[in-house]
N, C-alpha and C positions, 0 to 999 in steps of 0.2 A: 494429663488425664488420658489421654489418646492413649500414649505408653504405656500406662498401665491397663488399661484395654488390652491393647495387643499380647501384653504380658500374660494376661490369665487367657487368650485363648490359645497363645503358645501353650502353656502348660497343659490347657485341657485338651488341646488335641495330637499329644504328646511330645516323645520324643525329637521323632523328626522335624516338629516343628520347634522343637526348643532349639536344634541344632542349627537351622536357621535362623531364629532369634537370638542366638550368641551370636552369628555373623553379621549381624547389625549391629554390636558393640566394637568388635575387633577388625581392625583394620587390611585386615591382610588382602594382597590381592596377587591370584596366581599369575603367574609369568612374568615375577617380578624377581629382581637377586634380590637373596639375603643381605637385610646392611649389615654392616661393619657392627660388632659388637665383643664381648667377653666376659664369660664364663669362669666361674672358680671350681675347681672340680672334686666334690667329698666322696665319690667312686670313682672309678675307669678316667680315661685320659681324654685328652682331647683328641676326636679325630684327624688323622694326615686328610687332605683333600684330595678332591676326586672320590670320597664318598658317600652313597644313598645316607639318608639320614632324615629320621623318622624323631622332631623333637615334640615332645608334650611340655605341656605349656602348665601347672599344677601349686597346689599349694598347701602346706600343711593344714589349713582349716575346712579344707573341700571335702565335703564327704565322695563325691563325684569323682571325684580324681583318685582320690582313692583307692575308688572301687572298681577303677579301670589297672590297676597295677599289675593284676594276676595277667590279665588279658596281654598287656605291654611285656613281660617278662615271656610270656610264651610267646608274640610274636620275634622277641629279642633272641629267645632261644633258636630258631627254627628261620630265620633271616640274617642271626649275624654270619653264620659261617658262609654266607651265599655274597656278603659285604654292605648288609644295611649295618649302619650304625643309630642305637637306638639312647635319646638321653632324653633324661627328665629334669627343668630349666624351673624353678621357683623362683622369686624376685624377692622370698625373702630371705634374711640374714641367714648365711650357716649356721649361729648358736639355736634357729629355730628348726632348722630344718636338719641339721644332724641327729638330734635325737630321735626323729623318728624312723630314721634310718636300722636305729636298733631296734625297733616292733613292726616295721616293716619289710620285708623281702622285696626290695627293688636290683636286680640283677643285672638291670643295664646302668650305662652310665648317668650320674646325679650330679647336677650343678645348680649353683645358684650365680646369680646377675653380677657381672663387674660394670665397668663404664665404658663404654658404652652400653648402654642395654638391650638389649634384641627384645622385648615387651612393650618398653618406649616406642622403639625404632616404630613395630609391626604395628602398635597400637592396641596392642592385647590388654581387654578391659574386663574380660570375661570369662571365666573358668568351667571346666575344661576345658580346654584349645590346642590343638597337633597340626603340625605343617607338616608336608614332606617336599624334602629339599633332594633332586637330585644331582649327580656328581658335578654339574656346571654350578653349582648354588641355586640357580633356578626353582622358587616355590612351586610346587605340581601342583599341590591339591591343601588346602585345608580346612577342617574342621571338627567333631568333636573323635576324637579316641576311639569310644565304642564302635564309631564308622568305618574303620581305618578296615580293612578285609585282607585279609591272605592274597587272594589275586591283585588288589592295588599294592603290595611290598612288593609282588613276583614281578609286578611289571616294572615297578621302579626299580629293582633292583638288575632285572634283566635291560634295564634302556640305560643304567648307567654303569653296566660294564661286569655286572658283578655274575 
């Protein structure tokens, strides 16, 4: 009952507070490495290491995640040349999540979960969710997408080299 308490006054006192109540589902904790995991990839490639990387955490039935795609494509535009690399990570199947690849405009790179699974690992229970990893693997910062700011890419990307 408490949880669901808490639940409708995240909601009602909005955003920001929703953005912290997704971080009481998901596990992540900054200044930690990336585990071990793997990715299938139905766009772009896998990154070489040593680079920024900006992963959103998304799923085809989230209207939320969705709606963050325009925003992740423009900061993908306007950060990869500088050397973030920017990928969108689903945990579900490629036959669910390719198709929406054709109604969608996702322009950075799109994968879905191999085994290990970096959702497991992080304990991502809750959608939307974005980490940013920079070029040591090092988690900087995470939390929801829409948060993610132009000056927090500049600086990750300018502390890991790029």
């Amino acid at each position: 009952m408490k949880r669901l308490i808490v639940f409708f006054l995240a909601v009602a006192v909005g955003t920001q507070a929703f953005a912290g109540f997704v971080d009481l589902f998901n596990g992540v904790k900054v200044g930690t490495q990336v585990p071990q995991h793997s990715f299938e990839y139905l766009s772009g490639t896998h990154p070489e290491s040593g680079k920024a990387l900006l992963i959103d955490f998304w799923e085809t039935t989230c209207e939320a995640c969705i709606t963050s795609i325009p925003r992740l494509n423009e900061q993908h535009a306007k950060f990869s040349p500088k050397g973030l690399v920017v990928i969108g990570v689903s945990a579900e199947s490629k036959e669910v999540v390719a198709p929406i690849l054709k109604r969608v405009a996702m322009k950075y790179a799109v994968a879905v979960e191999g085994t290990p699974s970096l959702h497991k690992a992080l304990g991502i229970r809750a959608l939307p969710y974005a980490i940013l990893v920079d070029a040591k693997g090092t988690i900087v910062w995470r939390g929801q997408p829409s948060e993610i700011t132009d000056e927090l890419l500049a600086n990750l990307v300018a502390k890991s080299g790029g």
